[in-house]
N, C-alpha and C positions, 0 to 999 in steps of 0.2 A: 603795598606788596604783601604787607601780613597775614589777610585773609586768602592769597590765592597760593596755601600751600595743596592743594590737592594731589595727590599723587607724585611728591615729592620727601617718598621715604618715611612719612610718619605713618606704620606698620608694623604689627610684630615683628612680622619677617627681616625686613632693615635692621629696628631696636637690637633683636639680639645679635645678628650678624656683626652692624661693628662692635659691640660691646663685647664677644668672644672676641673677634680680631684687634680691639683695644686692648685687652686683657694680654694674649699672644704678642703683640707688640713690646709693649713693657717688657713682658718677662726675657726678650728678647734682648731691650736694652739693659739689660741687668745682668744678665750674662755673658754681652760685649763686654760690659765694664770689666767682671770678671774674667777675664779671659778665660772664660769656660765655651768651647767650639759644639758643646755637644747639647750643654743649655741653650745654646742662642739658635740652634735649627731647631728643636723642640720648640722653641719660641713661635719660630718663623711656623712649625707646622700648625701652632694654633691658631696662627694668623690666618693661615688660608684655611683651616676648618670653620674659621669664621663665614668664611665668603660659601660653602660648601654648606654647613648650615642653615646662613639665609637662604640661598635658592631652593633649599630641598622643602622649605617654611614656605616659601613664595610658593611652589610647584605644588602643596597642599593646601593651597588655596591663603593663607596667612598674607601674601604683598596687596601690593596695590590690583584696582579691579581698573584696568583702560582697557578703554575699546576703541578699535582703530578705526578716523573718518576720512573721510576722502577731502582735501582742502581744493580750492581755485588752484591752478596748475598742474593736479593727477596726483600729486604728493602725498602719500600716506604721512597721515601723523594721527598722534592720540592723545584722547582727552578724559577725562574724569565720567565715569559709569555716573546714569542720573541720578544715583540715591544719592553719590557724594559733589552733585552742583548744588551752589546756591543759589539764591537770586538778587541780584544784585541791579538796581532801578537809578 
């Protein structure tokens, strides 16, 4: 299962998203602790500028490249743009 990470978040766009929402997090739990009410949504707001962030990195082209195929039963789903398949024998 190790080589078939394709299109599973290893992207700029991901990277920094939760590493800003990690960041946000924390500093969140650090000011529960503190019973500081005005730290901890500060917290919470870096946490979703996280999420706000990556998509705007995704939406300029930064995420993952899928493109959507048609499988047996009409079902859309998506798989890895050809430059990121390999081949596997």
């Amino acid at each position: 299962m190790a080589g078939s990470s394709h299109g599973h978040g290893h992207t700029p766009a991901a990277w920094t998203g939760v590493i800003i929402s990690f960041i946000g997090f924390n500093v969140a739990g650090v000011f529960m602790v503190m019973n500081n009410p005005l730290g901890f949504w500060a917290g919470i707001g870096v946490t979703l500028l996280g999420a706000v962030v990556g998509g705007a990195m995704k939406a300029a082209g930064l995420g993952s490249k899928l493109q959507p195929v048609r499988v047996q039963g009409g079902t859309a789903t998506a798989k890895p743009a050809p430059a990121e398949v390999t081949a596997t024998a």
